[in-house]
N, C-alpha and C positions, 0 to 999 in steps of 0.2 A: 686144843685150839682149832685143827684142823675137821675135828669131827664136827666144835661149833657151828665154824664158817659152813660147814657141807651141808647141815641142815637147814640152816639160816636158807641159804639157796633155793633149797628145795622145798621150805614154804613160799617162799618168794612167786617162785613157779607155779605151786600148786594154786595161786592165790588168783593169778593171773590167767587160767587157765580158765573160766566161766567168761570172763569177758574177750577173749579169744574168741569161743565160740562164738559170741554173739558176730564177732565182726567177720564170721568164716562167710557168711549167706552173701556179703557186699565184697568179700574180696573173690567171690567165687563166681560171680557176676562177671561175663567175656567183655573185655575193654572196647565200645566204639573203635569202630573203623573211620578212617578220614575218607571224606568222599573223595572218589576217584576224579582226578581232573581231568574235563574234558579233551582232549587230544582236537588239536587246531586241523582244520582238513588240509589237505597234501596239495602245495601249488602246483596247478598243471603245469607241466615242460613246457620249455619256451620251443617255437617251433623250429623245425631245422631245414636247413636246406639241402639240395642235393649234390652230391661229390663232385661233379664235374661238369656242374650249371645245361647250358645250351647241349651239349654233349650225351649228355644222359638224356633229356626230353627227345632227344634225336633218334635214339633206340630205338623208339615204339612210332614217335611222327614224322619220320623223313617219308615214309609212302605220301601224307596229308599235304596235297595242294595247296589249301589255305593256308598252311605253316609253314611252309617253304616260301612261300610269300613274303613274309617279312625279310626274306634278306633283298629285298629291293625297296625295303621304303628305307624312310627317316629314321625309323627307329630302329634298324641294326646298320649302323654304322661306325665299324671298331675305330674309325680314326679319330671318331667323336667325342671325345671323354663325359659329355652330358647323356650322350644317345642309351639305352637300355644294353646295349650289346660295345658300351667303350670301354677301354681298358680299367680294370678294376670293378667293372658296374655285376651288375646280377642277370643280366644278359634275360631266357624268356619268365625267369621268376621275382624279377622286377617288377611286372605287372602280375604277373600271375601267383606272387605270394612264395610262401618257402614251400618245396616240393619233397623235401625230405621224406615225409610219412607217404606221400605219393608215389613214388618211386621205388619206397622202398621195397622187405615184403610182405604180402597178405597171408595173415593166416586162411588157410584154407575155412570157405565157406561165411567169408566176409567179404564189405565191398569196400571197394581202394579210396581212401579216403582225397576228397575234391581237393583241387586248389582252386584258385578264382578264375569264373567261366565268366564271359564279357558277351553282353543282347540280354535278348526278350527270351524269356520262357528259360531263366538259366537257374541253376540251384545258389547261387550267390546272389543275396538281395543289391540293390539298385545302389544303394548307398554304400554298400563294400566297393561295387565296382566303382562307381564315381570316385571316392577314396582316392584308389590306385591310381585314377590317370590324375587327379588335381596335387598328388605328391608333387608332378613335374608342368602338369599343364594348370597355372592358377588363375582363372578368372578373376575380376574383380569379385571380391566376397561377396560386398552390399549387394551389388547387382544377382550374382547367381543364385544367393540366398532367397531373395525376392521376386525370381523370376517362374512362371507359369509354369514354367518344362519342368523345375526342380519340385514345385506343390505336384506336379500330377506324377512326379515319382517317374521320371522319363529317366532313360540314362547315359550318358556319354556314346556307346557302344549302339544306343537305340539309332544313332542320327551319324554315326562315325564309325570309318570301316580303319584301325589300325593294321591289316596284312593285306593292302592293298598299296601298289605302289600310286595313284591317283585317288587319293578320298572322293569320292563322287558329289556327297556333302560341299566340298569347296570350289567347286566349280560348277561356274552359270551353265553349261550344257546340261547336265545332271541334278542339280541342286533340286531345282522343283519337285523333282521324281521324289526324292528322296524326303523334303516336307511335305508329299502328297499321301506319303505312305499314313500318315494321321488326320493331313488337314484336307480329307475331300472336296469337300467344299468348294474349297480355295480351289483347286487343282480342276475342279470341273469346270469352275465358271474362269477358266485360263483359258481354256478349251473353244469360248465363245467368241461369236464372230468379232468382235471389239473389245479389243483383252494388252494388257502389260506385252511388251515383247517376250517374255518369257518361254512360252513355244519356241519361240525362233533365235531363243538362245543369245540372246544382245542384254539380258540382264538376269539375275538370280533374287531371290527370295528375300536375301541380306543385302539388297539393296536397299530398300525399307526397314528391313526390320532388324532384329541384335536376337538372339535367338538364346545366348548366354545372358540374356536379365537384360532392362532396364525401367526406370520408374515412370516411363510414360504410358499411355493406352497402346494394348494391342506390342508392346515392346516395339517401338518405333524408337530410329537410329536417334529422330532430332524429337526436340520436350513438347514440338503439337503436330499434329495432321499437316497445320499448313507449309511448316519448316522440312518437314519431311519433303512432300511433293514440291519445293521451291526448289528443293536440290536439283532436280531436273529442270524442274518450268520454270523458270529465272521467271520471264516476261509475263508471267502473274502475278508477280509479288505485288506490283506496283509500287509506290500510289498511282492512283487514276483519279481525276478531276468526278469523275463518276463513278464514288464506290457502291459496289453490289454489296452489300449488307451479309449473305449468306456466304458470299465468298471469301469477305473476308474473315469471316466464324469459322468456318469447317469446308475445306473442299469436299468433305465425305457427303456432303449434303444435295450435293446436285451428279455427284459420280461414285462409279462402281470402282475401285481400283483392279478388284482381283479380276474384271469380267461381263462386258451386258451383252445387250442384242440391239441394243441401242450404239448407233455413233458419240464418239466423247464417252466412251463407258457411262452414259447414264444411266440412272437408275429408271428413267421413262422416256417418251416422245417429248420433245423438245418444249412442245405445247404444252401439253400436259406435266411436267415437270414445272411449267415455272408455275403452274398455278396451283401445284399441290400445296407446298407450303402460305401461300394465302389463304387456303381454305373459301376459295369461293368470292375473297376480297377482292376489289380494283380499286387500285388508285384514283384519289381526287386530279381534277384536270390541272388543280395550283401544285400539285404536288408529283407532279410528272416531267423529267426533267424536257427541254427543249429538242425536236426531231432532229435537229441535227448534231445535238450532242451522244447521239444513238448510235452514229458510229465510228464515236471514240473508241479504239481497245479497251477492252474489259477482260477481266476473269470470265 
C-alpha cells in the first residue's frame, strides 16, 4: 500500500513539473520596487539669541561711540519695562533681531552672518528695518500704508536717529536739516529772502505737514491747503463781505509756502500776480466792487 501511495506521488509530481517550468520565466522576473518617498526638506532652525543679550554686543562694541549712545536715550531705560533695555526685554536685539548665529563662532574663511543694520545703504531691506521699530512704535496703519515715504521705500532709520539722546528729526531747530536731506527743493527756497520761519527756528516741517501718512495733498496736517494755513492765519479765514474767489480755493494760488523773492512769499510781483490768473482779463465796471469797499480786510 505504501509503495502505491509513493508512486501515486511521484506521478503527481512528475506531471506537474512541465507547467512549473512554464511559470519559472514570471516567478524569476525581480519584483518592482516602491518608489522611494520623497523626504520633506529640513525646517530651518528657528533663530537664536545671544547668552547674555546687551553684554555680549558689548564685547566687540564698547570702543563704538554711536552705541554707547543709547544708554542715554529713551530707549535703554532699565526702569522702563516697555523700553528695549527694561527688565525682562531683549535689551540691543530687540531691534536688532536674534544675535545668536552673530556672535557666535565663524568657521574660518566665512563671513559673520548680519543682524538687522538700521539707514541707507544697509544689507537689511527697508521693510525688515521698519518691521522692527513698528513692533513698538505703530503708526496709524491706514495712514503709513498710504503715505509717500512708505511708496518710495524711505525708512524709519532714513529720517530717525535711535542712539542719540536728541532725535534731531523732532525738533524745530534741526528738523528742516534733516527733511532737507531729500526735499532740496523745499530746503533751498527756505533759504529765500521771504520764507516760513524755519531758518530761524520758530517752526518745523511738521507743522504743516504729517510725514507718517495722511490722505490729503502734499500729507498736510488738516484735509485742505486752506485749513492747514488757517492754523496759523486765523484772520484769513473770514468771511469777508468781499470774498477773493482764489483765496478762498487754495491759498497755494497766490503764495509760495516753502519760499520766494517776493514779499507775502508770492509766487510774483504783486501786480503781476493778480493778473496772472486773469489771463489778460479785466473786470466789467458793474462788476467791480465799490472803492471804498477796497479797503475792507481781505485774504
Amino acid at each position: 500500500m505504501n509503495i502505491r501511495t509513493g508512486l501515486f506521488a511521484l506521478s503527481l509530481l512528475l506531471a506537474a513539473l512541465p507547467a512549473a517550468a512554464q511559470d519559472a520565466p514570471a516567478a524569476a522576473e525581480p519584483a518592482k520596487e516602491a518608489p522611494a518617498k520623497s523626504e520633506a526638506p529640513a525646517k530651518p532652525s528657528a533663530p537664536t539669541y545671544s547668552r547674555k543679550g546687551a553684554d555680549t554686543c558689548l564685547n566687540c562694541h564698547d570702543d563704538n561711540p554711536v552705541v554707547m549712545a543709547i544708554f542715554s536715550t529713551k530707549h535703554a531705560q532699565p526702569k522702563n519695562p516697555n523700553t528695549p533695555f527694561g527688565h525682562g526685554q531683549l535689551q540691543c536685539e530687540a531691534c536688532h533681531g536674534p544675535g545668536g548665529a552673530h556672535t557666535g563662532r565663524v568657521p574660518r574663511g566665512e563671513k559673520r552672518p548680519p543682524v538687522v543694520y538700521f539707514g541707507r545703504n544697509t544689507v537689511t531691506p527697508v521693510e525688515q528695518q521698519n518691521a522692527m521699530c513698528t513692533t513698538c512704535h505703530n503708526p496709524k496703519a491706514g495712514e503709513w500704508h498710504a503715505s509717500a515715504h512708505r511708496d518710495s521705500d524711505v525708512g524709519c532709520a532714513d529720517c530717525h536717529q535711535s542712539h542719540v539722546a536728541r532725535d534731531p528729526v523732532l525738533y524745530k531747530a534741526t528738523q528742516g536739516d534733516v527733511c532737507g536731506t531729500c526735499h532740496e527743493v523745499q530746503k533751498q527756497n527756505m533759504l529765500l529772502p521771504f520764507a516760513h520761519p524755519l531758518r530761524d527756528q520758530q517752526m518745523g516741517c511738521t507743522g504743516c505737514h504729517s510725514p507718517h501718512g495722511s490722505p490729503t495733498q502734499a500729507a498736510l496736517k488738516k484735509d485742505t491747503v486752506n485749513d492747514t494755513c488757517y492754523t496759523c492765519h486765523a484772520d484769513k479765514r473770514g468771511p469777508f463781505l468781499w470774498e477773493h474767489q482764489p483765496v478762498s480755493e487754495d491759498c497755494g494760488l497766490c503764495h509760495q509756502p516753502h519760499g520766494s523773492v517776493h514779499p507775502g512769499v508770492g509766487h510774483g510781483a504783486r501786480r503781476g500776480l493778480c493778473e496772472l490768473p486773469l489771463a489778460g482779463a479785466r473786470l466789467e465796471p458793474s462788476l467791480r466792487p465799490p472803492a471804498d469797499a477796497l479797503r475792507v480786510p481781505h485774504a
